[in-house]
py3Dmol code that shows the C-alpha trace and the ligand (Angstrom):
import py3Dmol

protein = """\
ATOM      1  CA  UNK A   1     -58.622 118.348 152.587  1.00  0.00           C
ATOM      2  CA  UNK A   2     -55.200 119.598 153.916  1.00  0.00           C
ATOM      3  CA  UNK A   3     -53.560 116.369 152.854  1.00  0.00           C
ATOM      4  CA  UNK A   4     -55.028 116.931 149.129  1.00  0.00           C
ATOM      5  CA  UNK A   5     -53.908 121.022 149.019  1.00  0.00           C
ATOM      6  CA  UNK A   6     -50.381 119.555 150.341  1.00  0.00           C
ATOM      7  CA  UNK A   7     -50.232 117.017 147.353  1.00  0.00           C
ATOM      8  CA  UNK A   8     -51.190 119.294 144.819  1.00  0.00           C
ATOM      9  CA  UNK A   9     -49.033 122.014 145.678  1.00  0.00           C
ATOM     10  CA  UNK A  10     -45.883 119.960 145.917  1.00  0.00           C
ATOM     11  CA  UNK A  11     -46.680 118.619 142.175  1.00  0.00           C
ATOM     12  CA  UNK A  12     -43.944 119.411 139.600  1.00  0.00           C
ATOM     13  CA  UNK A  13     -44.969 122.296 137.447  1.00  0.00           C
ATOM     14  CA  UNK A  14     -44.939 120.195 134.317  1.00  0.00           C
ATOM     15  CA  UNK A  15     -47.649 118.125 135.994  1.00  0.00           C
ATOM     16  CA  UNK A  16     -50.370 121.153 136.102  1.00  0.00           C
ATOM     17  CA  UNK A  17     -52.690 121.472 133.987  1.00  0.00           C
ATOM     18  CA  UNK A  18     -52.735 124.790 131.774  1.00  0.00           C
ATOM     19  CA  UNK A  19     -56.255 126.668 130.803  1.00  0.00           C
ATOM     20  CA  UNK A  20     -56.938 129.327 129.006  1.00  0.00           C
ATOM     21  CA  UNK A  21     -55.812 132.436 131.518  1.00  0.00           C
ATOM     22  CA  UNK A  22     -52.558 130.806 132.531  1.00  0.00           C
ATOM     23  CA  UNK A  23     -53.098 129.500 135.606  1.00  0.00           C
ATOM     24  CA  UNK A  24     -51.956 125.885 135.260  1.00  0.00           C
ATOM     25  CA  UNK A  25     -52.932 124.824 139.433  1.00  0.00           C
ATOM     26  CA  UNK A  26     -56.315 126.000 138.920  1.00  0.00           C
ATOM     27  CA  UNK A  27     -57.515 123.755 136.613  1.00  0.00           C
ATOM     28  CA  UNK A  28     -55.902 120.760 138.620  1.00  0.00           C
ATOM     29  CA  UNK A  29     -57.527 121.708 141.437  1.00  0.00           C
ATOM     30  CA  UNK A  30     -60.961 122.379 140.420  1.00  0.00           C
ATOM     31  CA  UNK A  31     -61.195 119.126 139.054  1.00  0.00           C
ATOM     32  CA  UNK A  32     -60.854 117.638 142.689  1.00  0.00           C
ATOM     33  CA  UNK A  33     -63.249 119.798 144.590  1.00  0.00           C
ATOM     34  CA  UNK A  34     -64.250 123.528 143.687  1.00  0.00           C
ATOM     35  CA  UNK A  35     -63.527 124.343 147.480  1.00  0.00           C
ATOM     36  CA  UNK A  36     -59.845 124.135 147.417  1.00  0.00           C
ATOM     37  CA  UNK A  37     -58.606 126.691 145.234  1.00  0.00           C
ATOM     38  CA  UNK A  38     -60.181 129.216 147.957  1.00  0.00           C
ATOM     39  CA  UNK A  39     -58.525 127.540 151.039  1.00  0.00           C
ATOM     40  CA  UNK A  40     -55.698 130.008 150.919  1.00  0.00           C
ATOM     41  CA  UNK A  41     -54.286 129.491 154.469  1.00  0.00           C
ATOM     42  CA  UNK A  42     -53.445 126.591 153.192  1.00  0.00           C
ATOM     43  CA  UNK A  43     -51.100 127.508 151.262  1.00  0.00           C
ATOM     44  CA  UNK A  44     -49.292 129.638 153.430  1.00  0.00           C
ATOM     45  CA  UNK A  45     -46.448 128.550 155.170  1.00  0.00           C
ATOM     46  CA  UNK A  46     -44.199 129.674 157.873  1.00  0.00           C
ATOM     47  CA  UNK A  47     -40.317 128.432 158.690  1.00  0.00           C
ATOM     48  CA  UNK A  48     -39.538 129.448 162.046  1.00  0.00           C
ATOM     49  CA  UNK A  49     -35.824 128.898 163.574  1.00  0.00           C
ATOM     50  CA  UNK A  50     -34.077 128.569 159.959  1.00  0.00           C
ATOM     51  CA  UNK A  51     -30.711 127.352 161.146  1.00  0.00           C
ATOM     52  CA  UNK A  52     -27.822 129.877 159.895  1.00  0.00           C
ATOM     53  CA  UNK A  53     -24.251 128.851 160.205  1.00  0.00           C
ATOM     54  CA  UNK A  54     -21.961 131.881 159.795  1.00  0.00           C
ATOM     55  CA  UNK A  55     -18.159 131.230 158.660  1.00  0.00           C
ATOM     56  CA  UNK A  56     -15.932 133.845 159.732  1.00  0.00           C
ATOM     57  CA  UNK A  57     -13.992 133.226 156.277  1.00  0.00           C
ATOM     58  CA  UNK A  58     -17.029 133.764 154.345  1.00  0.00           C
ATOM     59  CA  UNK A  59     -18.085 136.652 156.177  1.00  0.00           C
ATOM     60  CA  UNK A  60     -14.043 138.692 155.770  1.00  0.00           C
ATOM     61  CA  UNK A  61     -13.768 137.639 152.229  1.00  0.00           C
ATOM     62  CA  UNK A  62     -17.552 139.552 151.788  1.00  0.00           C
ATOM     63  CA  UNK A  63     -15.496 142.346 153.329  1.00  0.00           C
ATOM     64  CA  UNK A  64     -12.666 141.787 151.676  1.00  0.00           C
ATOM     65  CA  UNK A  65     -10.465 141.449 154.830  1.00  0.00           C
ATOM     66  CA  UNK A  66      -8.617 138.705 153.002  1.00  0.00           C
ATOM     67  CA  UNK A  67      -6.785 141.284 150.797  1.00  0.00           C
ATOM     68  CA  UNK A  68      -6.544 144.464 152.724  1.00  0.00           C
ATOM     69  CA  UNK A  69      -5.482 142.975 156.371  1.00  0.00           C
ATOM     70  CA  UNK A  70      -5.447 146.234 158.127  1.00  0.00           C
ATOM     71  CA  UNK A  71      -8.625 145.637 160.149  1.00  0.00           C
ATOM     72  CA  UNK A  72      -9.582 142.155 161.540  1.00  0.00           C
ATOM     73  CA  UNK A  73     -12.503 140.472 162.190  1.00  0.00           C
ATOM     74  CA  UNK A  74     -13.268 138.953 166.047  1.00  0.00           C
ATOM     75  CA  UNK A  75     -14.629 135.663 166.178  1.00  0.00           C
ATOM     76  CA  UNK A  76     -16.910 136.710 169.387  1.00  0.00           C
ATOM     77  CA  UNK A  77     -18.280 139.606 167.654  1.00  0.00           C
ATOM     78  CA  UNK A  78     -19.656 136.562 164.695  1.00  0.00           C
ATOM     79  CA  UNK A  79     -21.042 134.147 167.422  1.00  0.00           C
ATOM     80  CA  UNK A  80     -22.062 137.471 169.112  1.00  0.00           C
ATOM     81  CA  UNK A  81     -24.271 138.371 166.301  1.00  0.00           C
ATOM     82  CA  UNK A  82     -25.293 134.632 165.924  1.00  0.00           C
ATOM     83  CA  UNK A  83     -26.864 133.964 168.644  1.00  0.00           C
ATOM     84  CA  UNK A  84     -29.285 137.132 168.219  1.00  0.00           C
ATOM     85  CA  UNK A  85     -30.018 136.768 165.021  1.00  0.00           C
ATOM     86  CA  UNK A  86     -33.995 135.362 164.332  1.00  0.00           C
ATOM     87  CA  UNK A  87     -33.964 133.775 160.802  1.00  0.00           C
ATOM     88  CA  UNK A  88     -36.735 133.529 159.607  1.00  0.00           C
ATOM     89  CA  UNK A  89     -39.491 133.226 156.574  1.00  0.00           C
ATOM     90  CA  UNK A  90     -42.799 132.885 155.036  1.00  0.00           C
ATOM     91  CA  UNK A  91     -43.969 132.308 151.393  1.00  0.00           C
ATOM     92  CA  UNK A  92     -47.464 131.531 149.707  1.00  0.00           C
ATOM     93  CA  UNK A  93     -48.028 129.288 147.060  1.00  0.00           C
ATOM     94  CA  UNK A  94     -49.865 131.550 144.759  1.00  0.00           C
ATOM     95  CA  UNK A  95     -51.377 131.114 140.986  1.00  0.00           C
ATOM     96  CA  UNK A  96     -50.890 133.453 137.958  1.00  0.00           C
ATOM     97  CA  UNK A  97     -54.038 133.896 136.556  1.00  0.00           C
ATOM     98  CA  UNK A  98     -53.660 136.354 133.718  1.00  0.00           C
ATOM     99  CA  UNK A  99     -50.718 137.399 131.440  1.00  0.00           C
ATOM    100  CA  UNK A 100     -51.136 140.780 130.312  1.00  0.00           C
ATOM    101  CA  UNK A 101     -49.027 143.319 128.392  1.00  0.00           C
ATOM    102  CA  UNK A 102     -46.125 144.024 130.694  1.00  0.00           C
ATOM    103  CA  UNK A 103     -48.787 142.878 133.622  1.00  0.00           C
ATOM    104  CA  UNK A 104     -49.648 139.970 135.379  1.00  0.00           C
ATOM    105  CA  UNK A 105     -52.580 139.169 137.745  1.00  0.00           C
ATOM    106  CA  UNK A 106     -51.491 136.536 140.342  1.00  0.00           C
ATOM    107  CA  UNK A 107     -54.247 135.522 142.728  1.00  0.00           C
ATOM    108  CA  UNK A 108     -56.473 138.332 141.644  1.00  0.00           C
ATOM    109  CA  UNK A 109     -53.462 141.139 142.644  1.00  0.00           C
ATOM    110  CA  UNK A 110     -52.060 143.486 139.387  1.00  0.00           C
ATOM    111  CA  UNK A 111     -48.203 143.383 139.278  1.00  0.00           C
ATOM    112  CA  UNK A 112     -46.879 145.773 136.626  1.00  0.00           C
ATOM    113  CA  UNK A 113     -43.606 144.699 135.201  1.00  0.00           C
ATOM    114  CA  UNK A 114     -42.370 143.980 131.778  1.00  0.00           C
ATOM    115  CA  UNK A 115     -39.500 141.789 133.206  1.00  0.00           C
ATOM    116  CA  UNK A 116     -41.426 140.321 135.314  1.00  0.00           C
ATOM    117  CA  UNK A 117     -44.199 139.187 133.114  1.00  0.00           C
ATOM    118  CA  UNK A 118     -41.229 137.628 130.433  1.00  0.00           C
ATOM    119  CA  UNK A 119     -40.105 135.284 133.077  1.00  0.00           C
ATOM    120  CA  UNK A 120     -43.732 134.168 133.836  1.00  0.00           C
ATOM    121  CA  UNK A 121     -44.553 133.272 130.348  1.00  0.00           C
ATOM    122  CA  UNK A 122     -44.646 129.973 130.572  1.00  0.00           C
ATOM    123  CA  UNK A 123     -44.890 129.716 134.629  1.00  0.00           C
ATOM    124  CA  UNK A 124     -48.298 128.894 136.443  1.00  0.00           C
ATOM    125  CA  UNK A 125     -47.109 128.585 139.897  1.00  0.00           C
ATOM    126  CA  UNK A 126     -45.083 130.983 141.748  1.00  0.00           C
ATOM    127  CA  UNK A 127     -44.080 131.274 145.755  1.00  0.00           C
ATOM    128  CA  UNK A 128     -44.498 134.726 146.957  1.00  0.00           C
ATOM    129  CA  UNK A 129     -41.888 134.951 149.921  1.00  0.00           C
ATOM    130  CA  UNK A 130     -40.540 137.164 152.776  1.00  0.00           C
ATOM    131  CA  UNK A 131     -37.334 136.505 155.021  1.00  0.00           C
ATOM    132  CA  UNK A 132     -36.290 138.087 157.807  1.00  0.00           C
ATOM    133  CA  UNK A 133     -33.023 137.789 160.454  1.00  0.00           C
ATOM    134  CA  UNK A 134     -35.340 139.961 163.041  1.00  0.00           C
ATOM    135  CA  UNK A 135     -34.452 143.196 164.562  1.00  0.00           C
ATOM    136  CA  UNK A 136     -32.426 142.501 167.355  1.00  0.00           C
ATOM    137  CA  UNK A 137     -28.828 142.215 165.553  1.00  0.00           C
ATOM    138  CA  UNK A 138     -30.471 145.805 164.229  1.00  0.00           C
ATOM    139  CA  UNK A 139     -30.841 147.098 167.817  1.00  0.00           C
ATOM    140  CA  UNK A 140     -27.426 145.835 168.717  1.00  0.00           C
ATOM    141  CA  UNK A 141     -25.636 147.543 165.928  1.00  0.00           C
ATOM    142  CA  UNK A 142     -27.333 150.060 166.734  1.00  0.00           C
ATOM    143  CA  UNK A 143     -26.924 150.541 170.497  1.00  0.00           C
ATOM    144  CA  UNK A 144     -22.941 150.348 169.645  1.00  0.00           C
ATOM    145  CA  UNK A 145     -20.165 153.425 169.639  1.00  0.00           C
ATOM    146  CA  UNK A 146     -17.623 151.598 167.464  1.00  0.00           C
ATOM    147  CA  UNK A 147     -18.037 152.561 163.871  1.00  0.00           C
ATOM    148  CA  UNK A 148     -16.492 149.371 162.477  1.00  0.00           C
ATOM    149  CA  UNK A 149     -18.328 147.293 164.797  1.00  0.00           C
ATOM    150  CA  UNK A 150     -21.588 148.820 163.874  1.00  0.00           C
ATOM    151  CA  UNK A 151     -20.155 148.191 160.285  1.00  0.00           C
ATOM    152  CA  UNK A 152     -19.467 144.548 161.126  1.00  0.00           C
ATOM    153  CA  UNK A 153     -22.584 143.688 163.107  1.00  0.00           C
ATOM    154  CA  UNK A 154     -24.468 145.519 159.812  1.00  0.00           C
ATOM    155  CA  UNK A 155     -22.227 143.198 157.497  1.00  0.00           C
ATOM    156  CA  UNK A 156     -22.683 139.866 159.466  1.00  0.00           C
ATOM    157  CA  UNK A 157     -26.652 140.830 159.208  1.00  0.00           C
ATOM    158  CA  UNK A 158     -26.584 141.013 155.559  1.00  0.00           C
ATOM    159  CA  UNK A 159     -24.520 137.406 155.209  1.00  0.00           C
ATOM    160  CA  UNK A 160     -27.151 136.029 157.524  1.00  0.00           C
ATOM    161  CA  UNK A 161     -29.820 136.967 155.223  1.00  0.00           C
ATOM    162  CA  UNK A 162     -28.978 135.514 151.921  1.00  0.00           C
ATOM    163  CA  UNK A 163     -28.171 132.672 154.176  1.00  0.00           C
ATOM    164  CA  UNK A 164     -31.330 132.483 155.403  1.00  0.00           C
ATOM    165  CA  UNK A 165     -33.031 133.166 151.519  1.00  0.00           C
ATOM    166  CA  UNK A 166     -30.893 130.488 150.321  1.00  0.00           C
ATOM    167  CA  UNK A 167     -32.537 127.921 153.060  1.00  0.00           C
ATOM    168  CA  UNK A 168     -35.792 129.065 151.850  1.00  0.00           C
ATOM    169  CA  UNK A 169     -34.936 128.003 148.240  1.00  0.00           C
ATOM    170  CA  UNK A 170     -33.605 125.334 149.595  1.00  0.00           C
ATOM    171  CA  UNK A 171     -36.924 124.308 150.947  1.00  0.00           C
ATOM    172  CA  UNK A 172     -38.864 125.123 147.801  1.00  0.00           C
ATOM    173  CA  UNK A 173     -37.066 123.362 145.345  1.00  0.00           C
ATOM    174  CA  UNK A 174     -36.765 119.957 147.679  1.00  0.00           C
ATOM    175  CA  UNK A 175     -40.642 120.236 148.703  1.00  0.00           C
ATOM    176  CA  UNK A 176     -41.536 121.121 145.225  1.00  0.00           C
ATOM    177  CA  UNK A 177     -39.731 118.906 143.433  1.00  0.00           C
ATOM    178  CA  UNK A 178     -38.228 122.542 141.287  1.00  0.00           C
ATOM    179  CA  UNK A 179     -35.497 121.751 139.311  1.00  0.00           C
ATOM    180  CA  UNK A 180     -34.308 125.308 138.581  1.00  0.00           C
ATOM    181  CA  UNK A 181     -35.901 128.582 140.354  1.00  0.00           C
ATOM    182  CA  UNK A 182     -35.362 132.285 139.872  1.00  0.00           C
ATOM    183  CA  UNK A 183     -36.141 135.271 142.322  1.00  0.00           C
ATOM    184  CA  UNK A 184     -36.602 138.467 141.451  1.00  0.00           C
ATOM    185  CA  UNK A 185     -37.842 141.148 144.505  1.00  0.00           C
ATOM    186  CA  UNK A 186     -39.477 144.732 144.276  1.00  0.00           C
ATOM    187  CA  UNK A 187     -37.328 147.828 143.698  1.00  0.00           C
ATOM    188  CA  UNK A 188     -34.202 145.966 142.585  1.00  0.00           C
ATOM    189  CA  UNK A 189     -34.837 147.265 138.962  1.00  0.00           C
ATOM    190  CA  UNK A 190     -36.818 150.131 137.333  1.00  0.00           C
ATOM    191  CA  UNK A 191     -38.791 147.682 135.436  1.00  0.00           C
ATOM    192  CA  UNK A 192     -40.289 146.553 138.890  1.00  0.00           C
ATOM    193  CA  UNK A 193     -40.024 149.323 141.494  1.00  0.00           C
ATOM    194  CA  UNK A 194     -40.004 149.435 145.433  1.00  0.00           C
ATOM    195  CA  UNK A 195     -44.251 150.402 144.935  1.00  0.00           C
ATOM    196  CA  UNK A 196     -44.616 146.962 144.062  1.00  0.00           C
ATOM    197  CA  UNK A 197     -43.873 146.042 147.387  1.00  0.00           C
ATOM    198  CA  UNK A 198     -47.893 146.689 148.289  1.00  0.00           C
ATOM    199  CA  UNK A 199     -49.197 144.226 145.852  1.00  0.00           C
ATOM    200  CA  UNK A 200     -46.568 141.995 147.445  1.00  0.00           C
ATOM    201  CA  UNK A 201     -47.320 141.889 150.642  1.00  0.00           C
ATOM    202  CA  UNK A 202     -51.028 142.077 149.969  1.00  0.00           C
ATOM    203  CA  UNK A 203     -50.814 138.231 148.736  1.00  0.00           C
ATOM    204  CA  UNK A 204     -50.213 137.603 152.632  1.00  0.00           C
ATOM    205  CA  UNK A 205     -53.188 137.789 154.144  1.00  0.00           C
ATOM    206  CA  UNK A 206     -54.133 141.148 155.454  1.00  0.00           C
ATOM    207  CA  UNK A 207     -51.300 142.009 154.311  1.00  0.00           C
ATOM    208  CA  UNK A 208     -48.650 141.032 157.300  1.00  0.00           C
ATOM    209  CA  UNK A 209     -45.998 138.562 156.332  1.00  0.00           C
ATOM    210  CA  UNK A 210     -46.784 137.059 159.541  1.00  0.00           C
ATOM    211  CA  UNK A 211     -43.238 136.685 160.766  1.00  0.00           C
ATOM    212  CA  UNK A 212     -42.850 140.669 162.127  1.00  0.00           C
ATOM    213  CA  UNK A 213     -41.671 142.183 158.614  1.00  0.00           C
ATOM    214  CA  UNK A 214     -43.936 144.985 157.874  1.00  0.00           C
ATOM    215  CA  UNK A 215     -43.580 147.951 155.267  1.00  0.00           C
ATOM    216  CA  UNK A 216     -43.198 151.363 156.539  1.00  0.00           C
ATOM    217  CA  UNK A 217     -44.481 154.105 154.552  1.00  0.00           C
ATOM    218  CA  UNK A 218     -41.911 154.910 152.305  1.00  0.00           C
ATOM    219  CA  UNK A 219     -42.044 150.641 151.376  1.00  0.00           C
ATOM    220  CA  UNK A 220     -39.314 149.742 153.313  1.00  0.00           C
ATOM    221  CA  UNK A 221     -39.206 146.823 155.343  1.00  0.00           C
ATOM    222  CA  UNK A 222     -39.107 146.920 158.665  1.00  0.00           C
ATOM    223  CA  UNK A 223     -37.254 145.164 160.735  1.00  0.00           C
ATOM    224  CA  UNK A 224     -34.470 146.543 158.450  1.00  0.00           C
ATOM    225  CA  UNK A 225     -32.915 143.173 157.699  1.00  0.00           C
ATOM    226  CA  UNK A 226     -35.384 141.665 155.446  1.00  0.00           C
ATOM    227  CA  UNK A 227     -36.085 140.724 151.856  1.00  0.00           C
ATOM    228  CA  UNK A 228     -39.172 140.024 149.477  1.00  0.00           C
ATOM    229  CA  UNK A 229     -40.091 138.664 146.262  1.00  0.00           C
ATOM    230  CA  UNK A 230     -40.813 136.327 143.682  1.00  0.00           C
ATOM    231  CA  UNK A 231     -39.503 132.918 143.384  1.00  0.00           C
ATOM    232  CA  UNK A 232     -40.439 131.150 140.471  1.00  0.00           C
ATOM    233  CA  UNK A 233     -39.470 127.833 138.338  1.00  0.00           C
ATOM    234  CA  UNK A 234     -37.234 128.467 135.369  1.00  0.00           C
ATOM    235  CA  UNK A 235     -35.168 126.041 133.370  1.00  0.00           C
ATOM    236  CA  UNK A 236     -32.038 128.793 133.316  1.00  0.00           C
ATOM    237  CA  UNK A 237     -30.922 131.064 136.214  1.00  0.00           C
ATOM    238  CA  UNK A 238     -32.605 134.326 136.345  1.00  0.00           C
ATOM    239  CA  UNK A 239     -30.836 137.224 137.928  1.00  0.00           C
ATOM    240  CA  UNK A 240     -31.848 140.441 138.510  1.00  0.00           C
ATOM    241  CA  UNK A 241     -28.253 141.473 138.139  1.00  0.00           C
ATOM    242  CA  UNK A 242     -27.818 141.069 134.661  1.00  0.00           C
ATOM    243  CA  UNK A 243     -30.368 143.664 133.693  1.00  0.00           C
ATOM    244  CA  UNK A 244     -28.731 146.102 136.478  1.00  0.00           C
ATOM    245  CA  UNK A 245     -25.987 148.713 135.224  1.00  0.00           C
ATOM    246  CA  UNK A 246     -24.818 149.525 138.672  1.00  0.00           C
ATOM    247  CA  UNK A 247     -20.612 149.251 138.827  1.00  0.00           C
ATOM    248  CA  UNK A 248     -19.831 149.179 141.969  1.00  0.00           C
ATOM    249  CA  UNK A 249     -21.968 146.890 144.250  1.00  0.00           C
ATOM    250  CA  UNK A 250     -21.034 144.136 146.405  1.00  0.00           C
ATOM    251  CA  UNK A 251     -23.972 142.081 146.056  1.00  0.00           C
ATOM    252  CA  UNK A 252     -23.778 141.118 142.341  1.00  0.00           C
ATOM    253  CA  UNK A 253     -24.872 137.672 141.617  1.00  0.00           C
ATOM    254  CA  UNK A 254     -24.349 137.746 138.062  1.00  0.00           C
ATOM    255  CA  UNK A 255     -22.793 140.154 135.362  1.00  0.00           C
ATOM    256  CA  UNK A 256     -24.723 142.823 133.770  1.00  0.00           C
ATOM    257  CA  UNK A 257     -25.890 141.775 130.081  1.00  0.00           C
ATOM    258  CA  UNK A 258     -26.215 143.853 126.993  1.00  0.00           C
ATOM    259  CA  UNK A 259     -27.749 141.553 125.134  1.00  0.00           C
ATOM    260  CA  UNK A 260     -30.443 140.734 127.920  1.00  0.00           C
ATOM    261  CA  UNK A 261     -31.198 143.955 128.971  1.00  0.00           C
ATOM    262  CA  UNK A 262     -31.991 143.867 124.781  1.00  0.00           C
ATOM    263  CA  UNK A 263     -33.931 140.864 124.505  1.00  0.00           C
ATOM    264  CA  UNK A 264     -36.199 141.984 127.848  1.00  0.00           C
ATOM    265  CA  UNK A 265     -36.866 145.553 126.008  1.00  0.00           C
ATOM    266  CA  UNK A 266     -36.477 147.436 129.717  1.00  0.00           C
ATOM    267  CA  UNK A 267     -33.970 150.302 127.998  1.00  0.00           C
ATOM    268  CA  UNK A 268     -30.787 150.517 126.140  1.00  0.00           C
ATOM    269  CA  UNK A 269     -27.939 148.493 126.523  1.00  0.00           C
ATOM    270  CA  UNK A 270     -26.002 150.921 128.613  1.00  0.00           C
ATOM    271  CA  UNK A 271     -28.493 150.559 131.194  1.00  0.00           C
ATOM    272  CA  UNK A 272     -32.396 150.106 132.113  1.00  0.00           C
TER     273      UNK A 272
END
"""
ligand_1 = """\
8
SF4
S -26.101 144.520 140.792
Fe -26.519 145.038 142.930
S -28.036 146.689 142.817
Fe -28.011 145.696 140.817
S -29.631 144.147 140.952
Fe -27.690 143.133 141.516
S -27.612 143.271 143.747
Fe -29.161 144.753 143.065
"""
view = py3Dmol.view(width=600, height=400)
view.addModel(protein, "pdb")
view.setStyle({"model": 0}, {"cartoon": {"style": "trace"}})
view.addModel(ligand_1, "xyz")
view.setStyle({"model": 1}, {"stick": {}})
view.zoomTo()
view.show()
């Protein structure tokens, strides 16, 4: 039985099988055995020890040490923070099972997003994910006097942890033979806000991303140095980025876009 929910899960999404409420899997599935569908542990997987290689150049261009050059970077403080450092992650193969009007049901759960539900249209299979670097690099930043350090440890974190997202992806697009995948994670636009980090986590069962991440009250993710989403397949990049207005932010993966932020219908062009 494992073997079977293995094979069918690594199947290229234009080898499912649509039906009428969008769920392309399903219908695959059902017409093996009527059990498997419901074996959701199954589909669950875990990636423990994610190997995360930090470059010191990488890390000082982030901080744009390679054009100021009044502060520098120590080399201990980066293995320092590398050898504490738990990378980690978990995602779910999971099935969307109804398109609604700015809404989509995936494995029974409501998520309510207009930009979200656009770049399911034509998607049956999606991998709910969390990734995590742990708490301890947290703990050390935190248990030091130095400003900058504590800026540096907090820096070398963040690095770490699109490091470790990218391995994930990575992982999903070689075991799921995806040629193109998107992300897109609660609370990084109004469209899909931080609340939508409950519906999220509730695809893992009991909730619990089962690597230590959990979500405090006010939705945050704790330890600190985590992220969530969404990846799906898509035939051109996704980014949340182009839909954002923000000027200023270091993280930018892709330039913000009138004309999207248009064609998606989440506001006016200077901004969602
Ligand atoms: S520009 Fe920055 S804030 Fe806006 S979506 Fe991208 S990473 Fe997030």
């Amino acid at each position: 039985m494992r073997e079977i929910i293995q094979i069918v899960n690594a199947l290229p999404e234009r080898m499912l099988l649509p039906n009428a409420r969008g769920s392309k899997t399903r219908v695959f599935v059902s017409s093996l055995t009527p059990k498997i569908s419901s074996l959701k542990l199954l589909r669950m997987e875990k990636l423990e020890n994610i190997p995360v290689k930090l470059d010191i150049n990488v890390i000082k261009k982030k901080l744009h040490m390679d054009r100021t050059g009044d502060w520098d970077l120590d080399g201990a403080l980066v293995e320092t923070a590398t050898a504490v450092i738990k990378p980690s992650a978990v995602y779910k193969v999971c099935y969307v099972e109804e398109k609604l009007e700015d809404e989509v049901i995936i494995d029974g759960i409501s998520f309510k997003s207009r930009v979200l539900r656009k770049n399911l249209e034509a998607v049956g299979r999606i991998f709910a994910y969390v990734v995590t670097i742990g708490k301890q690099l947290e703990e050390m930043a935190g248990s030091r006097e130095d400003l900058l350090e504590k800026y540096f440890l907090d820096s070398i974190g963040n690095v770490a942890l699109v490091k470790a997202r990218k391995y994930l992806e990575d992982q999903l697009r070689s075991r799921f033979a995806l040629d193109g995948v998107s992300f897109m994670s609660p609370g990084s636009l109004g469209d899909w806000p931080i609340e939508e980090q409950r519906p999220l986590f509730s695809l893992f069962e009991g909730g619990k991303a089962h690597i230590g991440v959990r979500l405090s009250e006010s939705l945050l993710m704790i330890p600190k140095k985590s992220v969530s989403g969404i990846y799906f397949p898509t035939e051109v990049t996704f980014y949340s980025c182009q839909l954002c207005p923000r000027k200023r932010c270091d993280g930018r993966k892709a330039p913000f876009d009138k004309k999207l932020v248009k064609e998606y219908g989440v506001g006016t062009a200077e901004g969602p």
